[in-house]
C-alpha positions as CSV (number, residue, x, y, z in Angstrom):
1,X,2.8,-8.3,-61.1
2,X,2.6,-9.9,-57.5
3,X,-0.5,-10.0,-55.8
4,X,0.0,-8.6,-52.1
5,X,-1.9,-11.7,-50.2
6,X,-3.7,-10.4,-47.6
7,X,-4.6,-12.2,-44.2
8,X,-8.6,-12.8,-44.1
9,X,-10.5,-10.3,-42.1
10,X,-12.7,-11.9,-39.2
11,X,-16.2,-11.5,-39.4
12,X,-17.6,-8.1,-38.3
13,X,-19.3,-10.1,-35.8
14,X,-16.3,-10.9,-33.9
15,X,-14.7,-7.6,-34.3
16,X,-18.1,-6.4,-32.4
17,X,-17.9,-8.7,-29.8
18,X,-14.4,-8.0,-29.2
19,X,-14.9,-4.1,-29.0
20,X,-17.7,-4.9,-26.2
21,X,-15.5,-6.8,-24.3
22,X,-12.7,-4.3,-24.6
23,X,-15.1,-1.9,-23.4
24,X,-16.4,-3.9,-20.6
25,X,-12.7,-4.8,-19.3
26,X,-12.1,-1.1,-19.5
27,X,-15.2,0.3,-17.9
28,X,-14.6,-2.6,-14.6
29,X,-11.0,-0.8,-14.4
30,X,-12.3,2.6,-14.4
31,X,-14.5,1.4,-11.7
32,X,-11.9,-0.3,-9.8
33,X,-9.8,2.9,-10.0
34,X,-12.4,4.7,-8.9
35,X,-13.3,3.2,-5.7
36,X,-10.2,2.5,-4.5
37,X,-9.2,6.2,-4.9
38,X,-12.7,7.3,-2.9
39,X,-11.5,4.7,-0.5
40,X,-7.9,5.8,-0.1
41,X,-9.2,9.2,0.4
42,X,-11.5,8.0,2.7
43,X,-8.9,6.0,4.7
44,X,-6.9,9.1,5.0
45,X,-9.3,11.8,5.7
46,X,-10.7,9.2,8.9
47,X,-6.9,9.6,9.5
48,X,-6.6,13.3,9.5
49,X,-10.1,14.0,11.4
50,X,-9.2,11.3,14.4
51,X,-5.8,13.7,14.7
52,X,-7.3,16.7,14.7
53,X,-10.3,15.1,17.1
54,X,-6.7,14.0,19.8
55,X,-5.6,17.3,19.1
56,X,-9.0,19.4,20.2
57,X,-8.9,17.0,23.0
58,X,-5.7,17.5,24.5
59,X,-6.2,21.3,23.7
60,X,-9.4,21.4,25.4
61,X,-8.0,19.6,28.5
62,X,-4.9,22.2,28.5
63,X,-7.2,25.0,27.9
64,X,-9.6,23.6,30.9
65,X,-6.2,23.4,33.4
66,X,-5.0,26.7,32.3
67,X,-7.8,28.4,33.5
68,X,-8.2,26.4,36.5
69,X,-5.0,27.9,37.9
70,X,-5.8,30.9,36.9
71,X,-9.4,30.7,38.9
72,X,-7.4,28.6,41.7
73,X,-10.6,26.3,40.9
74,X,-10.9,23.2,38.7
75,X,-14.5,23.7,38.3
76,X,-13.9,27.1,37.0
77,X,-11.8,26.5,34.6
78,X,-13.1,23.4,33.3
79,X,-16.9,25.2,33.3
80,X,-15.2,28.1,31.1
81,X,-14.3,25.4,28.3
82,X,-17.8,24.2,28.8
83,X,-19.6,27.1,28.3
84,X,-17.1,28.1,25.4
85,X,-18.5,25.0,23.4
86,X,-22.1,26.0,24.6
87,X,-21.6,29.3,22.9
88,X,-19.9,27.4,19.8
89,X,-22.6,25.0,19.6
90,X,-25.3,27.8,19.4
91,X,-23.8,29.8,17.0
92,X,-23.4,26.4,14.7
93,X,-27.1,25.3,15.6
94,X,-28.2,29.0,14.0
95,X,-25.9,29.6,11.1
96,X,-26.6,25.3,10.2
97,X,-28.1,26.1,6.7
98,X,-24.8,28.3,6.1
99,X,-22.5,25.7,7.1
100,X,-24.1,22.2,5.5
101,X,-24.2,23.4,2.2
102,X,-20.1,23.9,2.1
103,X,-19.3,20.3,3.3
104,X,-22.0,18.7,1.4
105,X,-20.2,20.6,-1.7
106,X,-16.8,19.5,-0.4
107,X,-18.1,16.4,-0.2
108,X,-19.6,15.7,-3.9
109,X,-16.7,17.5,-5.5
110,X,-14.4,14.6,-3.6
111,X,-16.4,12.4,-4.9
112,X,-16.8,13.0,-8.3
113,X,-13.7,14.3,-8.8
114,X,-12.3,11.3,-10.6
115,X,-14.9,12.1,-13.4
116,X,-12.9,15.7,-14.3
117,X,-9.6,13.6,-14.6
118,X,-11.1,10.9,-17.4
């Protein structure tokens, strides 16, 4: 019979150290793929909320003119829109404990939601 010759198995040593640095190489990717996702997400939701920030500004400013002609006075209709966000701003100030808790919730789940995917 032939004898099968077999190649010499490193040293279980080396297999170790290998396996850590496999992991290691592994665990910087997961890092780097990671951040960059929080920061593309990031990136795009500074995007989205500067749009919609020119949007409520220009609507404001229409809303404000609107009423002015309809008042026939500028300081009418722009005082309207100011109290309207006087009113808003109360009603945020007293429901605050109602509203943080969503967008603190919103916020970890964007966060972390890289750790449901792995």
């Amino acid at each position: 019979m032939e004898e099968t010759k077999k190649e010499p198995q490193p040293p279980l040593i080396d297999q170790l150290k290998e396996y850590a640095e496999i992991r290691l190489k592994l665990a910087k990717y997961k890092a780097v793929d990671g951040g960059s996702t929080i920061f593309a997400g990031l990136i795009a939701d500074v995007v989205v909320v500067m749009s919609m920030v020119a949007a409520f500004v220009f609507a404001s400013f229409t809303l404000a003119f609107y009423l002015a002609d309809v008042f026939q006075s500028y300081w009418e209709g722009f005082g309207c829109v100011a109290l309207l966000y006087l009113l808003i701003a109360i009603v945020i100030k007293l429901n605050k404990a109602g509203i943080e808790k969503p967008i603190a919730n919103a916020f970890v789940k964007k966060i972390f939601k890289n750790k449901n995917n792995d």
